[in-house]
NUMARTI-594787 format. One record per residue (C-alpha): residue in one letter; residue number from 0; x negated, y negated, z. Coordinates in steps of 0.25 Angstrom, whole numbers, plus 5000, padded with zeros to 4 digits. Example, Ala and Ser with C-alpha at 12.3 -4.5 7.8 and 13.67 -1.06 7.14 Angstrom:
% residues 2
kollo/lopa/c1/c2/c3
A/0/4951/5018/5031
S/1/4945/5004/5029
END
This chain:
% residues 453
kollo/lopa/c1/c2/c3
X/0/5540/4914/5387
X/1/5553/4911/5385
X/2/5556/4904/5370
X/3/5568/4894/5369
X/4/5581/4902/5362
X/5/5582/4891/5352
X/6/5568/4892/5348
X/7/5569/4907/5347
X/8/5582/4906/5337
X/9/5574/4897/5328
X/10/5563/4905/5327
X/11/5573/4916/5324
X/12/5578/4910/5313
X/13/5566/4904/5308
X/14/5558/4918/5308
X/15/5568/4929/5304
X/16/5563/4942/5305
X/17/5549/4937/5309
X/18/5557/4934/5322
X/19/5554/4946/5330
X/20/5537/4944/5326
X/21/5537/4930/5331
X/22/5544/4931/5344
X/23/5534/4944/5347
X/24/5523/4934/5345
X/25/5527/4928/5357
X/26/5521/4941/5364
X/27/5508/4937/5358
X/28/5497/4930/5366
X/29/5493/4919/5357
X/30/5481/4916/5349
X/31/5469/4908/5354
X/32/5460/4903/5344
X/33/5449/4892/5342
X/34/5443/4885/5329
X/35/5429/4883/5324
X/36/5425/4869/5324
X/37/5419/4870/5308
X/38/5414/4856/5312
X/39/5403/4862/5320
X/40/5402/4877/5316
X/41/5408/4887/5307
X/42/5417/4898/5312
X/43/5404/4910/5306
X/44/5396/4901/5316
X/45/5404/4901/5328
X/46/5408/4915/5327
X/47/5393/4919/5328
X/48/5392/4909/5341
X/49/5403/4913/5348
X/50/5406/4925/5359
X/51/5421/4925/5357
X/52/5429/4933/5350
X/53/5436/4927/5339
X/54/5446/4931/5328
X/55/5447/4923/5316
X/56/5460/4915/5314
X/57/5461/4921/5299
X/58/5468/4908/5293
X/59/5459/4899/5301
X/60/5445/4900/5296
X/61/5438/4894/5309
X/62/5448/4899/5319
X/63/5448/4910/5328
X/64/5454/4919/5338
X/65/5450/4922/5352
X/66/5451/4929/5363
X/67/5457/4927/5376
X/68/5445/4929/5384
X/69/5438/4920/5377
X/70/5436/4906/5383
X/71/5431/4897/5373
X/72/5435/4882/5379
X/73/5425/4887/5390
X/74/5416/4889/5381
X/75/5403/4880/5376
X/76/5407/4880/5361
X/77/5418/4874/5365
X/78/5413/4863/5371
X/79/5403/4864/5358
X/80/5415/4861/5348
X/81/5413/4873/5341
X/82/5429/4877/5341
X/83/5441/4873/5344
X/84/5453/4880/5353
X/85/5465/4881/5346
X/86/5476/4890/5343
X/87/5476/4897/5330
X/88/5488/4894/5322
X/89/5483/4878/5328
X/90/5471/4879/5318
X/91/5480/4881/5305
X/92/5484/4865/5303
X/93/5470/4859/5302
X/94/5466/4871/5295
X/95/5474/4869/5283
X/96/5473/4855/5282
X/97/5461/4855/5272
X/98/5451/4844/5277
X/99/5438/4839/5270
X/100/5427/4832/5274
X/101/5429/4817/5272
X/102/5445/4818/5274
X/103/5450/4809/5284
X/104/5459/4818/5294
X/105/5470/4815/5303
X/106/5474/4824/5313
X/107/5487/4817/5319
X/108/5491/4823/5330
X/109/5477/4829/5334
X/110/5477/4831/5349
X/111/5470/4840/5354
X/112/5461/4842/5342
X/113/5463/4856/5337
X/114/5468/4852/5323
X/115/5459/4839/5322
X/116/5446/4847/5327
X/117/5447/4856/5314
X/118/5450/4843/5305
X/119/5439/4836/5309
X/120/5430/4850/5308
X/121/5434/4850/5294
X/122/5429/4837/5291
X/123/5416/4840/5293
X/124/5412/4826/5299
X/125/5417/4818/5285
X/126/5429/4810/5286
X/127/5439/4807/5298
X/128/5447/4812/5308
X/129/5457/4806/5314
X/130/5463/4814/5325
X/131/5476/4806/5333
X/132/5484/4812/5344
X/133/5495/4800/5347
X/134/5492/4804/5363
X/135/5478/4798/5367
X/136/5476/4809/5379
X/137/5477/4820/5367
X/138/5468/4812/5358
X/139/5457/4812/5369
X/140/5458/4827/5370
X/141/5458/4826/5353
X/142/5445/4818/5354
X/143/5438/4827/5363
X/144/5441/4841/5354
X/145/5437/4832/5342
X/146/5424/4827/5348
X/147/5422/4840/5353
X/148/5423/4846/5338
X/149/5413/4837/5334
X/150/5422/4830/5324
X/151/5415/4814/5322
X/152/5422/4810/5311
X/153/5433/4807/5319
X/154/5443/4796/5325
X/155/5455/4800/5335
X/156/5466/4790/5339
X/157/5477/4791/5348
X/158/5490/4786/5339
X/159/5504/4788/5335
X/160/5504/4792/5322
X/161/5511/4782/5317
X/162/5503/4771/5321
X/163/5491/4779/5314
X/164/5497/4781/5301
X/165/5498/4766/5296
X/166/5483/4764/5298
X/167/5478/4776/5291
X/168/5487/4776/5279
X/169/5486/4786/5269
X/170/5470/4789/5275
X/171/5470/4803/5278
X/172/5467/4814/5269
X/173/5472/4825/5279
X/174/5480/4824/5290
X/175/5486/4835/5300
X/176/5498/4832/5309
X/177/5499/4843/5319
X/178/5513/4838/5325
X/179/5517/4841/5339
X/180/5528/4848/5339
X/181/5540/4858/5345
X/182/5527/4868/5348
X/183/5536/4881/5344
X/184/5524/4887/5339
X/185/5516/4887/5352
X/186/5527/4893/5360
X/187/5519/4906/5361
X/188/5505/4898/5364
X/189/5511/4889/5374
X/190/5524/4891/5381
X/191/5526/4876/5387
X/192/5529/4872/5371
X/193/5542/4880/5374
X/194/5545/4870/5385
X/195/5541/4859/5376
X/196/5551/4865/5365
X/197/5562/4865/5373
X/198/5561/4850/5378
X/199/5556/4844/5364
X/200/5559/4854/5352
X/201/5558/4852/5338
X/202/5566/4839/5337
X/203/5558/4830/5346
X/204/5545/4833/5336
X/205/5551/4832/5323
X/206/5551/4817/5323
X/207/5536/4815/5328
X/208/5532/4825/5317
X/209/5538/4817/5307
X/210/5532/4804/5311
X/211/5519/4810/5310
X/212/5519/4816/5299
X/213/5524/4803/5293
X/214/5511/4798/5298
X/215/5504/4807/5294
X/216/5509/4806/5280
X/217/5506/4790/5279
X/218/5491/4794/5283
X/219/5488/4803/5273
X/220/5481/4802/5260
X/221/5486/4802/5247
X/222/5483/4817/5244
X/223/5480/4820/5257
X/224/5485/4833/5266
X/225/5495/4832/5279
X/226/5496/4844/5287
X/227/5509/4845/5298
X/228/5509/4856/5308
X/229/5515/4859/5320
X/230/5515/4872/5328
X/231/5530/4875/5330
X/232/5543/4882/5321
X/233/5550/4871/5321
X/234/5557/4869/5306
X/235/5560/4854/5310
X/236/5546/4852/5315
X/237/5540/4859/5302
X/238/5545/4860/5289
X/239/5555/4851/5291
X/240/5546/4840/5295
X/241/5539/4843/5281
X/242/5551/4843/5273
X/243/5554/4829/5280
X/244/5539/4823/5277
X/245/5540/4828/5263
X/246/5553/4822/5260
X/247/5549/4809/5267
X/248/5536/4810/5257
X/249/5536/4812/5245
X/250/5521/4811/5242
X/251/5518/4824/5252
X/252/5519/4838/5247
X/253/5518/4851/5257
X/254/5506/4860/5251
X/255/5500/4874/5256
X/256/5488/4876/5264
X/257/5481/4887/5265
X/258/5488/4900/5267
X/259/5487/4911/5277
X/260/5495/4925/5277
X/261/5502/4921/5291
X/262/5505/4908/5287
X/263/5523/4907/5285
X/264/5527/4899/5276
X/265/5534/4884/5280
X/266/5550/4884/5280
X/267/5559/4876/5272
X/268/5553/4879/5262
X/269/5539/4873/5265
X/270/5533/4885/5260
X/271/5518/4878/5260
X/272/5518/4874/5276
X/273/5514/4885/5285
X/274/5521/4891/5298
X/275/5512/4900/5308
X/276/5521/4910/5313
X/277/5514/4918/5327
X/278/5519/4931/5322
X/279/5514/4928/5309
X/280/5499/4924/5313
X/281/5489/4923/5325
X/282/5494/4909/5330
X/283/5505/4900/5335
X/284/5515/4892/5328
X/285/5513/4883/5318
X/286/5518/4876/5304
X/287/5509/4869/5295
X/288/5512/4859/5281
X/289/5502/4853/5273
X/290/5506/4841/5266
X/291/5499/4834/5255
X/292/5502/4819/5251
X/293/5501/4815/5236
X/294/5494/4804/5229
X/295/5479/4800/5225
X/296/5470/4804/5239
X/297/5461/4791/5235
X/298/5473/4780/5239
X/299/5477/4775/5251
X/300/5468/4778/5264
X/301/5463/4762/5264
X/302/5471/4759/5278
X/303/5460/4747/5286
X/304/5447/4754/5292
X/305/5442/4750/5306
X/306/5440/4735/5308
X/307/5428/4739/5315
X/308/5414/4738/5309
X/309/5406/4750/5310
X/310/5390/4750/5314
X/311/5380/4755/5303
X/312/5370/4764/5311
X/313/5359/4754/5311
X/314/5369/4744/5319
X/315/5372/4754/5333
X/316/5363/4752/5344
X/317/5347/4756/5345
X/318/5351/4768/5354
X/319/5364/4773/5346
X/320/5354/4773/5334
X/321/5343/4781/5341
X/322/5350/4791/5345
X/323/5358/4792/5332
X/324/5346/4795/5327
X/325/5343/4808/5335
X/326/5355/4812/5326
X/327/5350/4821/5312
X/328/5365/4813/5307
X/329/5366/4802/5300
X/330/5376/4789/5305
X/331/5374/4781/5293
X/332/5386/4786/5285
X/333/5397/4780/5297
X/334/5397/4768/5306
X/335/5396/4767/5320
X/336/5405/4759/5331
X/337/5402/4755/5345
X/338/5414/4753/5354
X/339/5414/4751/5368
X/340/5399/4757/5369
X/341/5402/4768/5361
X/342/5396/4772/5349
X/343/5405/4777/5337
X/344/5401/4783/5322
X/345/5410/4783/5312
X/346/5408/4794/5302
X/347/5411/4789/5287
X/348/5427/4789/5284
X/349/5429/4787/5299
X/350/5438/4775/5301
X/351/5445/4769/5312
X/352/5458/4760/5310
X/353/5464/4748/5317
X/354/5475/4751/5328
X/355/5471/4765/5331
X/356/5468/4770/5345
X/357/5458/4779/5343
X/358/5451/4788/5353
X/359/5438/4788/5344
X/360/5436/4785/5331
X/361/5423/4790/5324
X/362/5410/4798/5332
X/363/5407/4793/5346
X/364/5392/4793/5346
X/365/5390/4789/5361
X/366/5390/4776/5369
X/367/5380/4765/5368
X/368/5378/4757/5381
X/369/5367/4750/5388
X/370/5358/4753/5375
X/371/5360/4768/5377
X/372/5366/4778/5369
X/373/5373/4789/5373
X/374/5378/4800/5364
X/375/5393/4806/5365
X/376/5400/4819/5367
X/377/5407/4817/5354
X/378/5394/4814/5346
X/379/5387/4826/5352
X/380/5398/4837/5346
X/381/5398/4831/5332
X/382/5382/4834/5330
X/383/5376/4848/5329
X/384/5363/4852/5337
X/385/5354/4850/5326
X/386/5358/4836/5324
X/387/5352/4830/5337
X/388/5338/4830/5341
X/389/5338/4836/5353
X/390/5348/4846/5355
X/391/5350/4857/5366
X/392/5356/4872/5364
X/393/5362/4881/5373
X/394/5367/4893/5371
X/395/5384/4894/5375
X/396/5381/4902/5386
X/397/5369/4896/5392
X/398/5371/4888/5407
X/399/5367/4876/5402
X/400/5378/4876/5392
X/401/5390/4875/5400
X/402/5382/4867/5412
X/403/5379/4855/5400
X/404/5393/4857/5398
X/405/5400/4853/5412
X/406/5390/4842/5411
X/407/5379/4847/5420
X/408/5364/4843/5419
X/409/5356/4853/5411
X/410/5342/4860/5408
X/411/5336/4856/5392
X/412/5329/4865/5384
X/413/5319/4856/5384
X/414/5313/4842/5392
X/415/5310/4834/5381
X/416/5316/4822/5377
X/417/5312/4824/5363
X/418/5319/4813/5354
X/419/5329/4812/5363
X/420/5333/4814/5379
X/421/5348/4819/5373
X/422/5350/4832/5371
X/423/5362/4838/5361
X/424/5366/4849/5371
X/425/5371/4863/5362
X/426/5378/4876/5364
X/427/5373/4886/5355
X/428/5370/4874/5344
X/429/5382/4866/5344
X/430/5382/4853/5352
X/431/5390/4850/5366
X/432/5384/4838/5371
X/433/5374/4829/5375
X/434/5363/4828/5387
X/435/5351/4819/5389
X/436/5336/4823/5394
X/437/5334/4818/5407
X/438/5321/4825/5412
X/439/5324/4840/5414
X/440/5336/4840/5413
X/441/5349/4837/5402
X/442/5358/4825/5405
X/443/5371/4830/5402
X/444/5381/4821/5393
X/445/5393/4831/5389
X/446/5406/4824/5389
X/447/5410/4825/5404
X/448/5425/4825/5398
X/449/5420/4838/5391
X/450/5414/4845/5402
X/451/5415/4860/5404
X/452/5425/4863/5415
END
């Protein structure tokens, strides 16, 4: 790997005598790590579940290190939501945002989900998510991981920022605008960003930053929180760019978060935003400012709700009711919506708005044709086993597991149709998927677009 000469006298002059330690970290192979879903299970929990060996990520609480032999996106907790892939330094930005349950959340640049998997976790089912990528492509592969996290208090939309920002004014409590960025941080992790570097540096990003967070700043509450990350070096991509937002808004204020020994401290004089130095701690590159916007958190927030009305339980169809009921959950707190055949629950606090392309807004319960009801993927991986009627368990390394999986037909635990002919299908207690009795043997309903390759 051969590093730009222009990059490597920056980092000279911006390190000092930490120089020499952070070109050797270069030598290093880097980190692999993958997060907990809390949504679904807690770190205690998974640790006695799993086979692999794991390291904690010691400024991460549901994070960990693994090894290189391990494989875990070929394994069937994966395909079970039970945690996400992601580099370890990656997890620092939605960890330090402090989210509650009932906030609504805005992920602005969310593609492919790492960041937005762990807000929506953390709201515990109460409040909104709402994840945006402005590319739809990377906003399907968003939807998937969300879906796959089990997160239903959702909505994900597919905009540029600043179309988004004047129909959710001042509405968000918390928002988190991981920018794209130079990528210096990632030199180490992936050596195509050099390329990339050298074609579009610092200067391209700096003005799509700005406008988003600008954006950002015109959706968030009165006393709510912003956090701006990128994972590069860059001054002008980093405190620069919060020096500028400051200046342009007076209400805004840069505040700690949560500290950690190998944390470095923001230049500038920024000395509450954070910079994650390879040499300095088990990860890539990253810089982090939290941003907190004065004013009375009760005002503003009032922007025009979807012009849609939504359906009370007892106005869907006989068969979406029925099978509702085989769900120990109650529905009577949201409203539902039927578009196009499909079936949508919206939590309470979930809200569309006019003029938005979303990709899904509120919890796809199934599709309702020819007076059947059919259950989704994404309605399967926000319940646990206990909460359907009928459920199956297998154990991770039991055939059966990984046959259901590539979307084979499979042998039930028992004949019976019970109260039901569908089956919850489980791996080791948490849920995958769906299948339906059909005489001996299981109907297999997995997501074909998920199926084990």
């Amino acid at each position: 790997m051969t590093l730009p000469e222009s990059y490597v006298q920056k980092m000279k002059e911006l390190l000092g005598i930490e120089f020499e330690a952070f070109m050797n970290s270069f030598s290093d192979a880097p980190f692999q790590g993958l997060r907990v879903n809390g949504r679904k299970l807690s770190p205690e929990t998974y640790l006695q579940l799993t086979d692999f060996k794991l390291t904690p990520v010691p400024w991460i609480g549901n994070g960990f290190y693994y090894e290189d032999d391990a494989a875990p996106a070929r394994h069937p907790h994966y395909y079970a939501g039970l945690y996400y892939l992601q580099e370890p330094s990656a997890m620092t930005p939605a960890n330090r945002l402090d989210i509650q349950p009932g906030h609504r959340v805005l992920d602005l640049c969310a593609a492919p989900g790492g960041k937005a998997t762990e807000l929506g976790s953390r709201l515990q089912g109460s409040g909104m998510l709402l994840a945006n990528d402005i590319s739809t492509s990377r906003a399907k592969a968003l939807l998937k991981n969300l879906e796959l996290a089990g997160i239903s208090n959702l909505c994900v939309s597919a905009e540029d920022p600043v179309h988004l920002a004047p129909c959710y004014p001042e509405y968000f409590d918390r928002i988190l605008i991981d920018a794209p960025c130079s990528g210096e941080g990632m030199f180490r992790r992936e050596h195509s960003m050099i390329e990339y570097w050298k074609e579009a540096g610092p200067d391209r990003y700096v003005p799509v930053q700005r406008s988003l967070l600008e954006s950002g700043v015109s959706m968030l509450k009165k006393g709510g929180k912003l956090l701006y990350s990128t994972c590069t070096f860059s001054i002008k991509e980093d405190e620069e760019n919060i020096q500028w937002i400051l200046e342009q808004h007076p209400e805004l204020h840069l505040i700690p978060m949560e500290p950690y020994e190998g944390f470095s401290e923001g230049l500038l004089g920024l000395t509450d935003a954070v910079r994650i130095f390879p040499h300095r701690m088990k990860g890539e590159g990253h810089f982090l400012a939290l941003l907190q916007k004065e004013g009375d958190p009760d005002e503003g927030g009032n922007a025009e709700k979807t012009a849609e009305k939504l359906l009370p339980l007892e106005k869907l169809p006989e068969p979406v009711q029925e099978f509702l009921k085989l769900i120990h959950r109650s529905f009577r707190e949201g409203g539902f919506l039927i578009e196009r055949e499909q079936v949508y629950y919206f939590a309470p606090g979930v809200e569309r708005r006019k003029g938005i392309r979303y990709l899904r807004s509120g919890l796809l319960l199934g599709s309702w044709k020819k007076n059947r009801f059919e259950p989704s993927q994404a309605l399967a991986m926000t319940l646990t086993m206990k909460e359907f009627v009928c459920s199956c368990s297998w154990r991770a390394d039991d055939p059966r597991t990984v046959k259901y999986l590539k979307g084979e037909t499979v042998e039930p635990d028992d004949t019976e149709k019970k109260e039901t002919a569908w089956r919850l299908i489980c791996v080791d207690g948490y849920p995958l998927g769906w299948a339906k009795l059909a005489g001996s043997m299981l109907k297999n309903k997995y997501n074909p677009g998920w199926r084990w390759q």
